[in-house]
C-alpha positions as CSV (number, residue, x, y, z in Angstrom):
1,X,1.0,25.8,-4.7
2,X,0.6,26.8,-8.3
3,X,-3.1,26.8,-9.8
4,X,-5.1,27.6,-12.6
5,X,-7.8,30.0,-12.3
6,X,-7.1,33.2,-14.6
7,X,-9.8,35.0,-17.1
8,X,-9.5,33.4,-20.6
9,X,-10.0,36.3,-22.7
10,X,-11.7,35.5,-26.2
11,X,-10.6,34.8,-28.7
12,X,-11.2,36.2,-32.4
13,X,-12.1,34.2,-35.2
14,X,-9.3,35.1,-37.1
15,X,-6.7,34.7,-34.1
16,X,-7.8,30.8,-34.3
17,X,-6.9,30.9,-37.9
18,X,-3.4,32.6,-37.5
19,X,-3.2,30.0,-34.9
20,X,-3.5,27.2,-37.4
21,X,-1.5,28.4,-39.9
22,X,1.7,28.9,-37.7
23,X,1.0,25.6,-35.8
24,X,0.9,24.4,-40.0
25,X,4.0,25.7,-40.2
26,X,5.3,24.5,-36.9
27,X,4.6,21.1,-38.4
28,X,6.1,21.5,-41.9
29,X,9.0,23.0,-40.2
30,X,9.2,20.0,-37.6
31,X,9.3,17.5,-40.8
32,X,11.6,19.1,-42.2
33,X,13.9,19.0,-39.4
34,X,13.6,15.4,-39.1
35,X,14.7,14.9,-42.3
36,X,17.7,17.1,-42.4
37,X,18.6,15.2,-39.8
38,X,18.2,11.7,-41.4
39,X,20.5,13.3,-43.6
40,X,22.9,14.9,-42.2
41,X,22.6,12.7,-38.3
42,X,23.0,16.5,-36.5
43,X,20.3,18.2,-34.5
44,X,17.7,20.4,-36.0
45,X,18.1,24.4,-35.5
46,X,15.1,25.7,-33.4
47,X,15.1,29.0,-35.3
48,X,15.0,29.2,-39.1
49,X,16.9,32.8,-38.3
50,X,20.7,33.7,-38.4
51,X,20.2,35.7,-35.4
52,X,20.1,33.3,-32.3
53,X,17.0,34.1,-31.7
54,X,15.9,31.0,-29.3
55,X,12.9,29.7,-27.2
56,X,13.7,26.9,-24.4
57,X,11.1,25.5,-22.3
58,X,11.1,23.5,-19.3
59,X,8.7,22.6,-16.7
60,X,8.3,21.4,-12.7
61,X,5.8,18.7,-12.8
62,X,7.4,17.5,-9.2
63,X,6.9,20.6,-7.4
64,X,10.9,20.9,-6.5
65,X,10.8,24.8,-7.9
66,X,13.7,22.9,-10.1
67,X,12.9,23.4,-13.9
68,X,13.8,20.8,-16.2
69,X,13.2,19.6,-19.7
70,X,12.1,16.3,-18.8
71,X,10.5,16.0,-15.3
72,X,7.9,13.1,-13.3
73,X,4.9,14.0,-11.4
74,X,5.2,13.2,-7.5
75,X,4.9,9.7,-5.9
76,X,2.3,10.8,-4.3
77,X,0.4,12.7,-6.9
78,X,-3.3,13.6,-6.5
79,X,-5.1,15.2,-9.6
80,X,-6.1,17.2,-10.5
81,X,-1.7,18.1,-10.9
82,X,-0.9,21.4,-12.2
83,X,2.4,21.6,-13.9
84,X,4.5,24.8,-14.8
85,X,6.3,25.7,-17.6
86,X,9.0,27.8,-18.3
87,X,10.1,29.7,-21.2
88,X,13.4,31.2,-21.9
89,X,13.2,33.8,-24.7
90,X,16.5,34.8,-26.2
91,X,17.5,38.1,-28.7
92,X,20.0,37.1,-31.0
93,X,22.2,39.6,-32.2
94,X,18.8,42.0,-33.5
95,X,16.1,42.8,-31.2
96,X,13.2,40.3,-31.4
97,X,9.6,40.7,-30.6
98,X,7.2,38.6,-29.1
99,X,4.3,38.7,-31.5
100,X,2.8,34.8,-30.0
101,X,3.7,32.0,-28.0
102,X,1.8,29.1,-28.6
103,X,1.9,25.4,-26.8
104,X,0.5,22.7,-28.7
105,X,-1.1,20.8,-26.0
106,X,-3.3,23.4,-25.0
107,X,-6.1,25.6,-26.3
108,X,-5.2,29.7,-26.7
109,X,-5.3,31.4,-24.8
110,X,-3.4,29.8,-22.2
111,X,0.3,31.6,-20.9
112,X,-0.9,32.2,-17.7
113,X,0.6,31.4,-14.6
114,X,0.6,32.2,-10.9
115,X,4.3,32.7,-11.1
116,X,5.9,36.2,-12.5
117,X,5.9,36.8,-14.9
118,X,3.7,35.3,-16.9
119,X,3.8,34.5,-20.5
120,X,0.9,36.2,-21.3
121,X,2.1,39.3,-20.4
122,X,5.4,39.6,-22.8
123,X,3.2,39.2,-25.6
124,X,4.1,42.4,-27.8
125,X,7.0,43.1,-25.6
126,X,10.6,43.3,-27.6
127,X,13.4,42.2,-26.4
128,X,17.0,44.2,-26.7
129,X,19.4,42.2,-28.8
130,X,21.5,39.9,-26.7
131,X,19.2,39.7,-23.8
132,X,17.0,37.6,-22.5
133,X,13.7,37.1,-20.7
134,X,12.3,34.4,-18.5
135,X,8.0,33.6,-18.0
136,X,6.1,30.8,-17.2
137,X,2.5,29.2,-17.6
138,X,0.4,26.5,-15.9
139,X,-1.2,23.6,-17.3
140,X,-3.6,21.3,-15.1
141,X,-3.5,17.8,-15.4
142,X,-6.6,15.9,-15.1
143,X,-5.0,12.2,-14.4
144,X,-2.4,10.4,-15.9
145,X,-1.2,9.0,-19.2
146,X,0.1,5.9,-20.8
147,X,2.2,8.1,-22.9
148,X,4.7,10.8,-22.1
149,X,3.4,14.2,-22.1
150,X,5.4,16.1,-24.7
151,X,4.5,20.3,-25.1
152,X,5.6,21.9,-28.2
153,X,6.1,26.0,-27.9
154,X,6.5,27.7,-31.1
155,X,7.4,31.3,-30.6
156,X,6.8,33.9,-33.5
157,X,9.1,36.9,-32.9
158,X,8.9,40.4,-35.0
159,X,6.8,40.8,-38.4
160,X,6.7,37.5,-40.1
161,X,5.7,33.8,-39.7
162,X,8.9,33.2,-41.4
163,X,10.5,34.3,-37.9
164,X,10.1,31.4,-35.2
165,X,12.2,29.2,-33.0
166,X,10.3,26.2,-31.1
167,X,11.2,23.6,-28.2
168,X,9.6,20.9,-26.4
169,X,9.4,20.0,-22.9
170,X,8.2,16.2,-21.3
171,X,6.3,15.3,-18.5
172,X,6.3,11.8,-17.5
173,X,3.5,9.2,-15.1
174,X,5.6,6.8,-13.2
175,X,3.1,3.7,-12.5
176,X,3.9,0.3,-10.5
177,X,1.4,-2.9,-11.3
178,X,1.0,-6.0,-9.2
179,X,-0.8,-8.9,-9.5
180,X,-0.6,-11.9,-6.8
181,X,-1.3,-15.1,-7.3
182,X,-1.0,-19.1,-6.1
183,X,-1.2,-22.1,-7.4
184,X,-2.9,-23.6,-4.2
185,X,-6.8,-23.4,-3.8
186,X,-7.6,-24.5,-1.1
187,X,-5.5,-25.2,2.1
188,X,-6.3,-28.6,3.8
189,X,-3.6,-29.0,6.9
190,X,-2.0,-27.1,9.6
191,X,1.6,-27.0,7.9
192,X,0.6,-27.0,4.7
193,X,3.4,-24.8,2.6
194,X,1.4,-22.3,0.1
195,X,3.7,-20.6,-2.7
196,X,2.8,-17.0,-4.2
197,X,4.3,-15.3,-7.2
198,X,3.7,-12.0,-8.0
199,X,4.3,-10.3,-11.2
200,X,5.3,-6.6,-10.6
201,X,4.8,-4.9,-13.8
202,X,5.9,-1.1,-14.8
203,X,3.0,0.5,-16.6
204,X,4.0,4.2,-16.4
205,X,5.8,6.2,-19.1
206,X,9.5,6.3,-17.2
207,X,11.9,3.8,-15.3
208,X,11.3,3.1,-12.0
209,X,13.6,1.6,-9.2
210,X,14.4,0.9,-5.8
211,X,11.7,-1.4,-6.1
212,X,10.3,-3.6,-3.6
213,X,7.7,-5.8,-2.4
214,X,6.2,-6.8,0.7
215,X,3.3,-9.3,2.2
216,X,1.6,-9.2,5.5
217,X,1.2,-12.9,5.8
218,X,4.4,-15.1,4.4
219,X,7.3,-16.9,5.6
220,X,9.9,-14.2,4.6
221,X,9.9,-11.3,2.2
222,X,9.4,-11.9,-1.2
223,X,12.1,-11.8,-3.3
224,X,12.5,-10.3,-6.8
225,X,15.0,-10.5,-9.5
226,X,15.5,-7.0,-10.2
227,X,14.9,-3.6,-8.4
228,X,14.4,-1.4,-11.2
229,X,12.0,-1.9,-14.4
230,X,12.1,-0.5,-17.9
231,X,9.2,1.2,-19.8
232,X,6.7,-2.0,-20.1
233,X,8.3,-4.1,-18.5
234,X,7.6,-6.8,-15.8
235,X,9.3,-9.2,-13.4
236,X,8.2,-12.6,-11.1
237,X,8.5,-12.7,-7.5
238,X,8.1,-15.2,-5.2
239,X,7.5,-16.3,-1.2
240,X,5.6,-19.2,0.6
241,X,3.3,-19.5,3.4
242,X,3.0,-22.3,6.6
243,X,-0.8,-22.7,6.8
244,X,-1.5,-22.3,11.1
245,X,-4.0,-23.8,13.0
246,X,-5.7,-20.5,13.4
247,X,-6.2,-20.1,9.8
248,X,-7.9,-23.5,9.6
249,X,-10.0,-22.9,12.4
250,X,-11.3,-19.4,10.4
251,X,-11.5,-21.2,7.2
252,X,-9.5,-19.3,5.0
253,X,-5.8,-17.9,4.2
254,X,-5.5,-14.5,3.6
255,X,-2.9,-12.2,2.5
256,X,-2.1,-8.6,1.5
257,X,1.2,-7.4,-0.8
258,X,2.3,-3.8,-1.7
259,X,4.3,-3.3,-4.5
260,X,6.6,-0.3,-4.1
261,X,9.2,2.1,-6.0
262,X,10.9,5.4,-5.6
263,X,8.6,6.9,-8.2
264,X,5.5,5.2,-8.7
265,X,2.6,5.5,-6.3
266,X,2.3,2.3,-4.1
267,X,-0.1,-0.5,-5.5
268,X,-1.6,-3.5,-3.5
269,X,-3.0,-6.7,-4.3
270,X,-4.9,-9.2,-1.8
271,X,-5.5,-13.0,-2.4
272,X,-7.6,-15.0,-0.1
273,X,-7.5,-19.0,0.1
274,X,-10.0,-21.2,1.5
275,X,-9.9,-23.8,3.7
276,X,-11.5,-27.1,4.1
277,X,-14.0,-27.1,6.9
278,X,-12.5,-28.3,10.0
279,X,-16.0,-28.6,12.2
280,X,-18.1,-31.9,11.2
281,X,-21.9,-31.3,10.6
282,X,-24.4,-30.7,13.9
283,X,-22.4,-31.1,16.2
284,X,-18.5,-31.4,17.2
285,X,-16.7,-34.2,19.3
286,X,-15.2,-34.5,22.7
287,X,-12.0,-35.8,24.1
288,X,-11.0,-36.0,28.3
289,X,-8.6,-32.9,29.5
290,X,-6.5,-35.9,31.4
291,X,-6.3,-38.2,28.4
292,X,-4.5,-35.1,26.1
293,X,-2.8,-34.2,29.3
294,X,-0.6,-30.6,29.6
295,X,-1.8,-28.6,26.5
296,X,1.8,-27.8,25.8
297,X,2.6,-31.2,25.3
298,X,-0.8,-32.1,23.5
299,X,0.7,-32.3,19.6
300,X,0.9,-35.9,19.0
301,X,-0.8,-37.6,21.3
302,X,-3.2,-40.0,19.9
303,X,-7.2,-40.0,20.9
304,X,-10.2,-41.2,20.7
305,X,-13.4,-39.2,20.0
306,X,-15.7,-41.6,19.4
307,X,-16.7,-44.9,20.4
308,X,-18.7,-47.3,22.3
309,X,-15.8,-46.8,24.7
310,X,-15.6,-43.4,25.1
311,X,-16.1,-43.2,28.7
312,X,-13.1,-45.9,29.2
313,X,-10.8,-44.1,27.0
314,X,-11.4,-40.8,28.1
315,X,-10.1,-39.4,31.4
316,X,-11.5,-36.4,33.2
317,X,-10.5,-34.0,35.9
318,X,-13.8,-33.8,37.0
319,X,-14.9,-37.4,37.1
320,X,-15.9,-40.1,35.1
321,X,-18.2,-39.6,31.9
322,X,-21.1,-41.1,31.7
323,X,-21.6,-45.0,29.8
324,X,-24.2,-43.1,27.9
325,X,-22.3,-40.4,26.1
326,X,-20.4,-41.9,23.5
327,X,-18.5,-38.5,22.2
328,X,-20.7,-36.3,20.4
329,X,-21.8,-32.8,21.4
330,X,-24.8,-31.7,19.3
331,X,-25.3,-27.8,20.9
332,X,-23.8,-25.6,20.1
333,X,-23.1,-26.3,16.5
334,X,-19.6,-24.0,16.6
335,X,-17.9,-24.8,19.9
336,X,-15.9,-22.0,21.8
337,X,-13.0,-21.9,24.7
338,X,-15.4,-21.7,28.0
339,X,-18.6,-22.7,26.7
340,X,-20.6,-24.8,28.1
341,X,-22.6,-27.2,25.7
342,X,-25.2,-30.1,25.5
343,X,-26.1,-33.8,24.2
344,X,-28.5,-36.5,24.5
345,X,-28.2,-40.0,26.1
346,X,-26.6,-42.9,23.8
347,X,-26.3,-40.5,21.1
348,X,-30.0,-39.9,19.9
349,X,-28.6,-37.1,17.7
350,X,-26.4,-38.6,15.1
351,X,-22.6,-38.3,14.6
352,X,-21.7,-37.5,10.7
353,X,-21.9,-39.6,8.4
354,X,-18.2,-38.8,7.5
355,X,-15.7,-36.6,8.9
356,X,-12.6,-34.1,7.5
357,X,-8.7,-35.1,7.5
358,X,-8.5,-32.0,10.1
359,X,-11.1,-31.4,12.6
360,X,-11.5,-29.3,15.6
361,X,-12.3,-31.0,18.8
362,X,-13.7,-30.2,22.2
363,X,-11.2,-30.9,25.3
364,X,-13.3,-31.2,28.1
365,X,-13.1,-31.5,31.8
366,X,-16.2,-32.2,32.8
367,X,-19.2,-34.6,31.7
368,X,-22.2,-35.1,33.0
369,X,-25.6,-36.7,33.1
370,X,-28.9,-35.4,34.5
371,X,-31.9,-37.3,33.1
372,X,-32.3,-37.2,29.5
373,X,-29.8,-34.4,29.2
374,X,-25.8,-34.5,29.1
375,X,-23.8,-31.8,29.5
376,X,-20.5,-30.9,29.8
377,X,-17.6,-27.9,29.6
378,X,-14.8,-26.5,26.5
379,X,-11.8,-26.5,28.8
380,X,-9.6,-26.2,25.2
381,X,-10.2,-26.5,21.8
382,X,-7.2,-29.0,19.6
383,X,-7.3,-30.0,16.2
384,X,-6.8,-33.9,15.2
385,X,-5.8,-35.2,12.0
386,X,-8.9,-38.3,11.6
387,X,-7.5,-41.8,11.7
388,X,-9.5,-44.1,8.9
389,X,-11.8,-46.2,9.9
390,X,-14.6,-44.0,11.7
391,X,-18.1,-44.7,10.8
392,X,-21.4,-42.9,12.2
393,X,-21.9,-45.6,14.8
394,X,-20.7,-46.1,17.9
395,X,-19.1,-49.7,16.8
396,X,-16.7,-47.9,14.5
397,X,-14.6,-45.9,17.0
398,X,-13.2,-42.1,15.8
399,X,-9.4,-41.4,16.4
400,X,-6.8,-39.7,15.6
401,X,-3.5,-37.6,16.8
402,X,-3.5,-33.7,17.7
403,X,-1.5,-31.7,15.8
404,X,-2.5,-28.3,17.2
405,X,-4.3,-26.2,19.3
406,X,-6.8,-23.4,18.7
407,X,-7.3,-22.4,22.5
């Protein structure tokens, strides 16, 4: 791939100020130009000759080996980008020769190139009227730009400053924004529909299209008004979300998008939501593996999780519970599918005082009592939407119906 690593020779005092003075003159010339054709609403000469002498310059900021006089870097660009240029020197109808070539956007002496041949090397050389002669030179971009990237080459051909021709050639930074966002903040219920919008935003320097935009973690695939965005411009998208039990159960909604384009490098945004705790405080609650019955058909059916009554209202495949357990587990804190866990007789450690809309509960299948110590097994885990009424004593039963299950 093309690179820059030639020798810069050095460079005289007084070639710096001939330098000036013809890039001076470039400009005066360039003015001038624009005014003429204010005036007149036709294109400005390149060459302040009669004799065709010309200068065109192009470059291959993609890497196709396909020179053009506007051209994008890659997609998938990774600076630092070097970008060739070519010039096209013509003879008009006298011979013509190169006494400098000069490109505005970078520092002489630069005309170098790792393809043949290079600019540098027709310096002095004269070309045959009616001919003409192609050479190139690198320049390496350090990142991108806001702006287009526009090189001016002024080429000074036999004795005089008063003999030049000039062109321009553009390179431009495709660039894709994204930013996601919701107007939810926190997710409170299995079911719970959370919308996303997502303005996609084009902050290059060129068009982009075939734009699209995806998301790890929603209902559908967004959708967006448009495919392809002007200079500085932006557009909404929008899709929705179904909050799951699982989601819940880890406390928090998360979601990754990726904005895309046939130009622009690929951009990504993530949003993360949290949820409202769906384990109460020390502890969690029980419920009989026979009272929810077949886990497939568990969502809606209505229990009891705590109570004076508990062991009435709770069946169990492995017996009867005991009169003293009254439907608080108080170890471990976080329950898990197949593990075991513990409690005391007639509740010595206390229930919560209160309890969330959406709470994971223990489905057991066995109960026991042994002393001062109950124990018992986490044949499932389901999550119940709380019934009011539940207060932290036994008198003031907890209920409420499943509306999912988390294993």
């Amino acid at each position: 791939m093309l690179h820059c690593g030639s020798r810069r020779a050095k460079v005289r005092p007084q070639a710096r100020s001939r330098t000036l003075r013809l890039f001076r003159i470039f400009a005066l010339m360039v003015s001038i130009g624009l005014v003429m054709t204010a005036m007149t609403g036709s294109a400005f000469a390149t060459s302040n000759t009669a004799s065709g002498t010309d200068v065109a310059v192009d470059n291959d900021a993609n890497h196709d080996n396909a020179f053009s006089d506007t051209e994008s870097v890659p997609k998938n660009v990774a600076y630092p980008w070097v970008v060739t240029y070519r010039l096209i020197l013509s003879a008009g109808t006298f011979q013509a020769t190169v006494k400098t070539l000069t490109d505005d956007q970078t520092a002489p002496p630069l005309l170098s190139s790792s393809h043949s041949p290079s600019c540098a090397s027709l310096i002095g050389v004269t070309l045959p009227a009616h001919t003409s002669q192609q050479c190139f030179y690198d320049r390496t971009l350090s990142g991108s730009a806001t702006t287009p990237l526009v090189n001016n080459v002024l080429f000074m051909f036999n004795n005089g400053p008063e003999d030049f021709a000039f062109d321009s050639s553009t390179v431009n930074f495709p660039s894709i924004s994204l930013d996601k966002s919701s107007t939810t903040t926190v997710v409170a219920a299995p079911g719970q529909v959370v919308p996303y919008t997502y303005v996609v935003g084009n902050t290059g320097t060129v068009t982009i299209t075939n734009i699209s935009l995806s998301d790890d973690n929603v209902d559908a695939t967004p959708t967006c008004p448009q495919s392809s965005l002007a200079v500085g411009a932006s557009m909404t998208c929008t899709a929705q979300h179904t909050v799951t039990i699982a989601e819940l159960v880890a406390g928090h909604v998360d979601n990754a998008a990726t904005a895309m384009s046939a130009e622009a490098p690929n951009v990504s945004d993530t949003l993360s939501i949290p949820a409202l705790p769906v384990l109460p405080e020390g502890g969690n609650f029980v419920v009989g593996d026979l009272t929810v019955g077949p886990l497939g058909q568990a969502v809606g059916k209505s229990v009891t999780f705590w109570g004076a009554q508990w062991w009435k209202l709770n069946s169990l495949s492995g017996g009867t519970g005991p009169a003293a357990f009254k439907g608080f587990q108080d170890a471990p804190d976080h329950p898990a599918c197949g593990l075991n866990w513990t409690s005391k007789p007639g509740n010595s450690t206390p229930p919560p005082p209160t309890i969330p809309a959406y709470m994971a509960v223990i489905v057991a299948s066995a109960v026991s009592k042994s002393g001062s110590n109950i124990t018992g097994d986490t044949l499932h885990i389901v999550i119940v939407r709380t019934d009011p009424g539940y207060e932290g004593n036994p008198g003031h039963a907890g209920t409420g119906t499943i509306v999912g299950v988390a294993c």
